[in-house]
C-alpha positions, 0 to 999 in steps of 0.5 A, spaced: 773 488 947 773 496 949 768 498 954 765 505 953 763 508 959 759 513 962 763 519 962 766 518 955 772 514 957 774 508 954 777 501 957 778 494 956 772 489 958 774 486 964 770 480 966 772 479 973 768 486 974 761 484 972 763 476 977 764 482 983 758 486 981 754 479 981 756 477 986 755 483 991 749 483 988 747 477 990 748 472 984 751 465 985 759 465 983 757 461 977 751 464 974 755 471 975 761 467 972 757 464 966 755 471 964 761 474 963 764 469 960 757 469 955 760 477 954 766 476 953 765 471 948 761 476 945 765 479 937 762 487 937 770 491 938 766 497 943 760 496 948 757 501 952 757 501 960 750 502 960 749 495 954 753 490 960 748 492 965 743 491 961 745 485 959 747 482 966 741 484 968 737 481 963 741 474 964 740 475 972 733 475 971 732 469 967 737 465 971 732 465 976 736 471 979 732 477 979 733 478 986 740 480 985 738 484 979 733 488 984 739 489 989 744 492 983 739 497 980 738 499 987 745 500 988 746 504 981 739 508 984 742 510 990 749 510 989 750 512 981 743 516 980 743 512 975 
């Protein structure tokens, strides 16, 4: 699967991403690796960037998780103004 990311670029999806960003989010290794493991099984050829973080954040609230999805978007406020 390809990964469409914010600048126009493309690149192939690399699970271990979505484990580090999780996990220095705060998430549990194994609920951040379950996640990417979900995406990675997921058949759509191209995701936008901005689909997985949704996605991640979305599952890390439903695993009981939300905290380590308020620590990402605060990240991605102040850091990637997104």
């Amino acid at each position: 699967m390809k990964v469409k990311k914010r600048d126009g670029s493309t690149e192939v999806f690399m699970p271990e991403k979505v484990v580090v960003s999780a996990v220095k989010a705060g998430a549990p290794y194994e609920t951040a690796r379950d996640i990417a493991s979900s995406l990675s099984k997921r058949s759509e050829s191209s995701i936008k960037s901005s689909e997985i973080r949704t996605y991640v954040l979305s599952e890390l609230r439903s695993r009981k998780a939300a905290t380590a999805a308020d620590s990402w978007e605060a990240y991605d406020r102040t850091q990637k103004k997104s």
